[in-house]
MIVOFI-531992 format. One line per 4 residues: number of its first residue (from 1); their letters; for each residue x, y negated, z negated of C-alpha. Coordinates in pm, 1 decimal. Layout:
REM MIVOFI-531992
NUM> A> X:Y:Z; ... $
***
This chain:
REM MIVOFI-531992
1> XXXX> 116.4:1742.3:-2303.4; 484.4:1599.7:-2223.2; 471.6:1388.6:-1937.4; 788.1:1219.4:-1781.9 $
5> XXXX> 647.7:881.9:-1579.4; 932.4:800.4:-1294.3; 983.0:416.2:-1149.9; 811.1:217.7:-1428.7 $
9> XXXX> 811.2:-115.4:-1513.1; 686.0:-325.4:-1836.2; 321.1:-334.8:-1655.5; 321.8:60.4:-1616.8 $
13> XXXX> 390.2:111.4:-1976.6; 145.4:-65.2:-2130.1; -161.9:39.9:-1918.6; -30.3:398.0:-1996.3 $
17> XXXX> -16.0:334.2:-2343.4; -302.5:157.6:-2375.1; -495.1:423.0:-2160.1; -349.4:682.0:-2378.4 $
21> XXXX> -482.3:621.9:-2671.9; -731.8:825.7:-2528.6; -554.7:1107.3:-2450.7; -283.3:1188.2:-2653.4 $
25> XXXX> 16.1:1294.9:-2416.2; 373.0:1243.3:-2515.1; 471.5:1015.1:-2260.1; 861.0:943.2:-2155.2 $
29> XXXX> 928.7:648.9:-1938.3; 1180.0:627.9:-1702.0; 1312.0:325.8:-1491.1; 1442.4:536.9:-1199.9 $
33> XXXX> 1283.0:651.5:-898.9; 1185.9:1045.7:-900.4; 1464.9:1200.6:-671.3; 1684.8:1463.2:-635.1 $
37> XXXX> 1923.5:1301.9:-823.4; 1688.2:1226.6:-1159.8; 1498.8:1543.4:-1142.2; 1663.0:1707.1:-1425.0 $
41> XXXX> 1559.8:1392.8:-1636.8; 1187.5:1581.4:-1625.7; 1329.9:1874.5:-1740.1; 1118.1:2014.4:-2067.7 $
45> XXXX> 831.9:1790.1:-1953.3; 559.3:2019.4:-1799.9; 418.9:1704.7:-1564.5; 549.0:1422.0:-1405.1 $
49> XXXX> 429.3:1118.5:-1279.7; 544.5:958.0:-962.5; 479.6:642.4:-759.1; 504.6:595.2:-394.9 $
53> XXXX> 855.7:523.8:-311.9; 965.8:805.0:-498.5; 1082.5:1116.5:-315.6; 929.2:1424.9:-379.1 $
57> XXXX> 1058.6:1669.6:-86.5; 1154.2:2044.5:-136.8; 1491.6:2005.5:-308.5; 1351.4:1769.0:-582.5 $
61> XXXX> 1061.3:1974.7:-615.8; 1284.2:2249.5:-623.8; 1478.9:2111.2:-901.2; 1143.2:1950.8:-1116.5 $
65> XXXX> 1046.3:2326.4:-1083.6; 1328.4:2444.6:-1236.1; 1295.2:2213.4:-1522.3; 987.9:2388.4:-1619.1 $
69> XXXX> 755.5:2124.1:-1429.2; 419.4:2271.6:-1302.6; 232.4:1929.1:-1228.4; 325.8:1610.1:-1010.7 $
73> XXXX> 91.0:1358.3:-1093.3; 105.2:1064.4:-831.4; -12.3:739.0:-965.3; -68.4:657.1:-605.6 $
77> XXXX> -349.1:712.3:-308.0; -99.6:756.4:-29.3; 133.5:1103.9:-83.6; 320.2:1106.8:248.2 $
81> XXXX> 608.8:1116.3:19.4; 548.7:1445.1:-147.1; 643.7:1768.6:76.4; 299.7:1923.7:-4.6 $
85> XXXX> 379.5:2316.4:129.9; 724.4:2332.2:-54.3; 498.8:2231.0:-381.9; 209.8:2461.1:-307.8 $
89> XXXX> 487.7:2708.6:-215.1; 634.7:2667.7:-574.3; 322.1:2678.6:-747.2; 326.0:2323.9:-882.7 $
93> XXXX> 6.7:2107.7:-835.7; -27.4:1792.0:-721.6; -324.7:1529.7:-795.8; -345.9:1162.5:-703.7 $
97> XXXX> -508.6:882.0:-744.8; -750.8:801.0:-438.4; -978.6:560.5:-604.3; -839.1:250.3:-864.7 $
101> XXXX> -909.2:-123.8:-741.6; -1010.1:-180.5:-368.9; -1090.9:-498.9:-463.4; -741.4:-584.8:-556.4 $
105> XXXX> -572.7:-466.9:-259.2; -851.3:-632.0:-17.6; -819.8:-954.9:-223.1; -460.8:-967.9:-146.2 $
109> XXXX> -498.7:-894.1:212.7; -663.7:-1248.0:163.3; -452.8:-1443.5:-30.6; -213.1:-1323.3:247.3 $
113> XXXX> -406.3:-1493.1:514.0; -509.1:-1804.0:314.8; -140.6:-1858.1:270.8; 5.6:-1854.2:583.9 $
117> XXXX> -293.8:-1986.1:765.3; -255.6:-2330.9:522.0; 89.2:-2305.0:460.2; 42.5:-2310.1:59.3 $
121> XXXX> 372.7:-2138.0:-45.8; 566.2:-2442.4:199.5; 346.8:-2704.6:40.9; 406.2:-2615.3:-308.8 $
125> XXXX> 790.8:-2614.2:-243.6; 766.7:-2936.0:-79.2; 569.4:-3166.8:-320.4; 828.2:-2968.9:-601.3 $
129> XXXX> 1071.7:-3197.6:-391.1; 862.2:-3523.5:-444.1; 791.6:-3429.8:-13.0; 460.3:-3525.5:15.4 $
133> XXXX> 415.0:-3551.4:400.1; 171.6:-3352.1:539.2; 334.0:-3250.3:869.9; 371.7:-2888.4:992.6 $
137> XXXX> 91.9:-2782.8:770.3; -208.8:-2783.9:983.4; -433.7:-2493.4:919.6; -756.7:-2343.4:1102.2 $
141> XXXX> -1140.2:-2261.5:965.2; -1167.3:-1928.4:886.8; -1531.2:-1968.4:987.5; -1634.1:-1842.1:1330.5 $
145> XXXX> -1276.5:-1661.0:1357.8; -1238.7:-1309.1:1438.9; -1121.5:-1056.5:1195.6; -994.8:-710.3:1292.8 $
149> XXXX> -998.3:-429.4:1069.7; -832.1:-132.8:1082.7; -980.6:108.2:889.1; -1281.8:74.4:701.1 $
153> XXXX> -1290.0:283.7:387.2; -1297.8:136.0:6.0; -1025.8:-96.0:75.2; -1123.3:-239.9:436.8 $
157> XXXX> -1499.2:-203.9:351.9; -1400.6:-483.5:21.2; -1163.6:-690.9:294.3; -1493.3:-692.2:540.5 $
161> XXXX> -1727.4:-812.6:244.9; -1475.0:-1093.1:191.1; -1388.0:-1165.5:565.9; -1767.1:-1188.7:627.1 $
165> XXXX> -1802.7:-1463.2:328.8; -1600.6:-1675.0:463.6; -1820.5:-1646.5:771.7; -1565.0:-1469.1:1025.8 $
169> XXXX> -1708.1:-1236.3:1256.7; -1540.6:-877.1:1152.0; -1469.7:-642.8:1410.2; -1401.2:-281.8:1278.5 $
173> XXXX> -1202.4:88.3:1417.2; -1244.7:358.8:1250.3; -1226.7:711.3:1292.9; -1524.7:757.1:1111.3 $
177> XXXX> -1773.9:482.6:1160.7; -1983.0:315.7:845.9; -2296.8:262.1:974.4; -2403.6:108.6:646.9 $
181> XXXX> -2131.9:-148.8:653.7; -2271.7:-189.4:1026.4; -2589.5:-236.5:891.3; -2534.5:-453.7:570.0 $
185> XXXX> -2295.4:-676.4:668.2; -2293.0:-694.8:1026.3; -1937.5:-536.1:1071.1; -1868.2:-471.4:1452.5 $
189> XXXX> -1763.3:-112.6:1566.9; -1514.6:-119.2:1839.8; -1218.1:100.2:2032.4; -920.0:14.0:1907.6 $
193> XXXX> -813.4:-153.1:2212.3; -1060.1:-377.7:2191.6; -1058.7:-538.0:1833.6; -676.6:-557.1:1916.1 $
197> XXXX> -771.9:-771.8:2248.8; -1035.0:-995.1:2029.9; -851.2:-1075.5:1733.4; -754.1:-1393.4:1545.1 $
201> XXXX> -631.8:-1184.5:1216.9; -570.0:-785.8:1247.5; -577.4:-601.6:878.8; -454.3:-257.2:840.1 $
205> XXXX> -636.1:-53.7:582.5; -507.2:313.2:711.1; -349.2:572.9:483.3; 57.8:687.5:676.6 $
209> XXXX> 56.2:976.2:878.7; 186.2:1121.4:1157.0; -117.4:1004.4:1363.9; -103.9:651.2:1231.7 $
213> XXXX> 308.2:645.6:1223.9; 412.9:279.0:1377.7; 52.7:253.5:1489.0; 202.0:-114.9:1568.3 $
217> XXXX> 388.3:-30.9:1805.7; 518.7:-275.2:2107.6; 230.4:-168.6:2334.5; -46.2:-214.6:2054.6 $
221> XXXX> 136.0:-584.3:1973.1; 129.4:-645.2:2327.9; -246.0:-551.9:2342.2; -329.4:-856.0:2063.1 $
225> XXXX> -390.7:-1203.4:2150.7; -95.3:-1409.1:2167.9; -59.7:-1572.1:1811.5; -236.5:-1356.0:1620.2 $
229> XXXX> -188.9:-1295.5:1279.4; -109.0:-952.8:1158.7; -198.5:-869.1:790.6; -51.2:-512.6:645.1 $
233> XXXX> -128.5:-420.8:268.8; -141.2:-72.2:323.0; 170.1:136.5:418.5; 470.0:-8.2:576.5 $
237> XXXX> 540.6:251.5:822.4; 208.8:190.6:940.6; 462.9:-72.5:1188.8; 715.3:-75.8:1400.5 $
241> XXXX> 926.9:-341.5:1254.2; 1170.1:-428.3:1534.8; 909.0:-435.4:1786.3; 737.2:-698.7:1530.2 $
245> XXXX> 1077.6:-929.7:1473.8; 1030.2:-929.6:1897.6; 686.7:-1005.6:1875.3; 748.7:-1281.4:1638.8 $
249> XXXX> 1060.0:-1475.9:1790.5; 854.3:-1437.7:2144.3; 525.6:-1616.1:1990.1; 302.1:-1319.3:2085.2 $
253> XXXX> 248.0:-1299.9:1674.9; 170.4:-1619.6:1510.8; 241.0:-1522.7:1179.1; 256.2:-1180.5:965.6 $
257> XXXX> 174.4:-1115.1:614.2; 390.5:-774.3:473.7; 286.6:-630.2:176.0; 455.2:-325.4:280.0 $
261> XXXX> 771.9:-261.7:473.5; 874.0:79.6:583.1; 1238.7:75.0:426.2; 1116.6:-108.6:107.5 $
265> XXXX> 1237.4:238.8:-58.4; 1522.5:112.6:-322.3; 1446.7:-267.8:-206.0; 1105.0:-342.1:-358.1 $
269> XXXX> 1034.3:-304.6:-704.0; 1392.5:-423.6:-792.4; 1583.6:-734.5:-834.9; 1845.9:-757.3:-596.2 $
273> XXXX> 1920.1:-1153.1:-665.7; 2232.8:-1117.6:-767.9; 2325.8:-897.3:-444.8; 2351.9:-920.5:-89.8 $
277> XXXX> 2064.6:-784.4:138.9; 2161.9:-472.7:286.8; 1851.3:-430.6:524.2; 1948.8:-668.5:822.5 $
281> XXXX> 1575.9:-612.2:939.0; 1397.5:-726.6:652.1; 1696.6:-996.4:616.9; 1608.8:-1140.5:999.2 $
285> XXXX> 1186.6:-1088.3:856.8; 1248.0:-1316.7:566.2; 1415.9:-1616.2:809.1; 1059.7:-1651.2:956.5 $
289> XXXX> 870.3:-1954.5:831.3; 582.0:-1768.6:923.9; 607.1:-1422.7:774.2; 519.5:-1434.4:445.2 $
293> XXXX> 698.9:-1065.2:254.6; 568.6:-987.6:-104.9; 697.8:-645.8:-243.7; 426.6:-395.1:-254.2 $
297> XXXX> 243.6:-594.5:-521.9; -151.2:-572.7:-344.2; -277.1:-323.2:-604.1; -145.5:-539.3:-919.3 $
301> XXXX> -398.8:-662.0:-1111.4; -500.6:-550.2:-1469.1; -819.9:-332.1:-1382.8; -586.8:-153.7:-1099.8 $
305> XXXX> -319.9:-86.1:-1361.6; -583.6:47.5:-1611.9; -760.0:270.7:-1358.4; -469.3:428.6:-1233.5 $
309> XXXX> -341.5:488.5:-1589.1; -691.9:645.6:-1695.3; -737.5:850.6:-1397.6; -374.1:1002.0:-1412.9 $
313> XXXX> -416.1:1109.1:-1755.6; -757.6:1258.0:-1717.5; -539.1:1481.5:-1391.6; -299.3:1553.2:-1716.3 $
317> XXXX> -577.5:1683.6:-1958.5; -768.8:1854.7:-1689.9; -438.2:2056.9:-1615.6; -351.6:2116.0:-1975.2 $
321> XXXX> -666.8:2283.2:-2035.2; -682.0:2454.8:-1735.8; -998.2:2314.7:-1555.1; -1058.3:2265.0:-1223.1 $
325> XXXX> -800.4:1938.8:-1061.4; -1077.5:1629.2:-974.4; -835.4:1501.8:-748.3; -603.1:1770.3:-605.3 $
329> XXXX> -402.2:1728.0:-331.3; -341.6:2059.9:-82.6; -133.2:2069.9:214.2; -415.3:2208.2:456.5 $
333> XXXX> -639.2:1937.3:322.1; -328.6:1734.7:436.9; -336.3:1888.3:778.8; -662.1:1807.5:847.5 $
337> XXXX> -603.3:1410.2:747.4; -627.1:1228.8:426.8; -960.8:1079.3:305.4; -1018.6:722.4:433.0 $
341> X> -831.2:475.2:164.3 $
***
């Protein structure tokens, strides 16, 4: 089957073609993001494959639809970009990815906190400068500190795991409670309110929805202990980014780790070096010596890349020969809340 893959780079193409060796689609790469204005590159192609800061709502479907485009494969857990009714509405399908590499993403949540917590990234540009003093770069022992995690599906139950090696204590919210992480590892069920008041490090691992939209927010920051450190590898909107910049420049947040941002749409994924910075909110973010801003890059390692690739295809083939979708996305299940990430 012809499949036209949106927003790729050199990684995307060669897990697909690797992975479709397999398979045997006829795949067309594109550089662009999937919007309105590069729908009609799909058209002839009877699937497409997205990624997360492309923009799928009813006037692009509209127009993939038109195309001859029946199936919108996202190579992506999250879909709060895709306008689920207009596509049901049209009769194309859409399938996702809910399952690739917790590991990766929860491992990055770490490297996040390792980083600023010992100052690595300053270090490494100072001894680059033959500046080998030590000053400014005093750290704290994991061990004994408090870790708060905010959801506690694939990705937070890996981040626990790790947390808990390092011997933190890991306090947990969730709508739906684990009680085998509870059990095996000792993970701590709390209100929200509370692993926000008890907190040395708070990780979000929740999917973006309305619910969970700038979840936070001023009050929540207020809520934390003043210099905590707030890790987010999940979804940027997940944050209220000028009440963080406040939160930061008033010392209530000690430091901040983004993976995500929530206008990294057309910012992330590209090179903008040669440019100015448009955003004057992530501009004022990346003057902070302790924020530390990498560009949606938590799920990037080679068995991510392969998984995703596999399990996209597989959506393809299932579709082509009419079988049942594994991993179909509706907009009632929608209504009712996406599974746990």
């Amino acid at each position: 089957m012809r499949l036209a893959i949106f927003d790729t780079r050199s990684f995307d193409r060669r897990a697909f073609e690797e992975a479709n060796r397999e398979f045997g689609h006829a795949l067309t790469f594109f550089d662009g993001r999937l919007t309105q204005q590069t729908a009609p590159l799909a058209a002839g192609s009877p699937a497409v494959c997205s990624f997360v800061n492309d923009r799928l709502d009813a006037a692009t479907l509209e127009l993939l639809h038109g195309g001859g485009v029946r199936l919108v494969a996202l190579r992506s857990a999250g879909f709060n970009h895709v306008d689920l009714a207009a596509a049901e509405r049209l009769g194309i399908a859409v399938v996702r990815v809910p399952d690739y590499s917790p590991h990766a993403v929860a491992e990055h949540a770490a490297a996040l906190v390792l980083t600023l917590n010992r100052r690595t990234h300053r270090a490494s540009t100072r001894v680059r400068d033959l500046n080998f003093s030590l000053e400014g770069l005093v750290g704290f022992d994991l061990h004994g500190r408090t870790v708060g995690l905010v959801g506690t599906g694939r990705i937070g139950s890996a981040a626990a795991s790790i947390f808990r090696g390092f011997g933190c204590r890991v306090l947990a919210f969730d709508v739906a409670p684990d009680t085998h992480l509870a059990e095996a590892l000792g993970v701590e069920y709390v209100p929200l309110e509370s692993l926000l008041a008890q907190s040395d490090i708070v990780s979000l691992h929740v999917p973006l929805t309305p619910a969970t939209h700038h979840l936070v927010d001023r009050a929540a920051l207020s809520r934390m202990k003043r210099g905590v450190m707030l890790i987010n590898t999940a979804r940027g909107g997940l944050v209220d980014t000028a009440a963080l910049l406040d939160a930061l420049k008033s010392g209530q947040v000690g430091a901040a780790g983004l993976d995500v941002y929530e206008a990294e749409a057309g910012i992330f994924f590209s090179d903008l070096s040669e440019g100015i910075l448009q955003d004057d909110v992530l501009a004022r973010l990346l003057t902070f010596p302790n924020v530390l801003v990498t560009s949606h890059q938590a799920f990037l390692t080679r068995e991510a890349l392969g998984a995703i690739a596999r399990t996209t295809l597989a959506s393809v083939r299932e579709f082509e020969e009419g079988r049942p979708l594994t991993h179909r996305l509706t907009s009632a299940g929608a209504a009712r809340g996406p599974p746990r990430p």
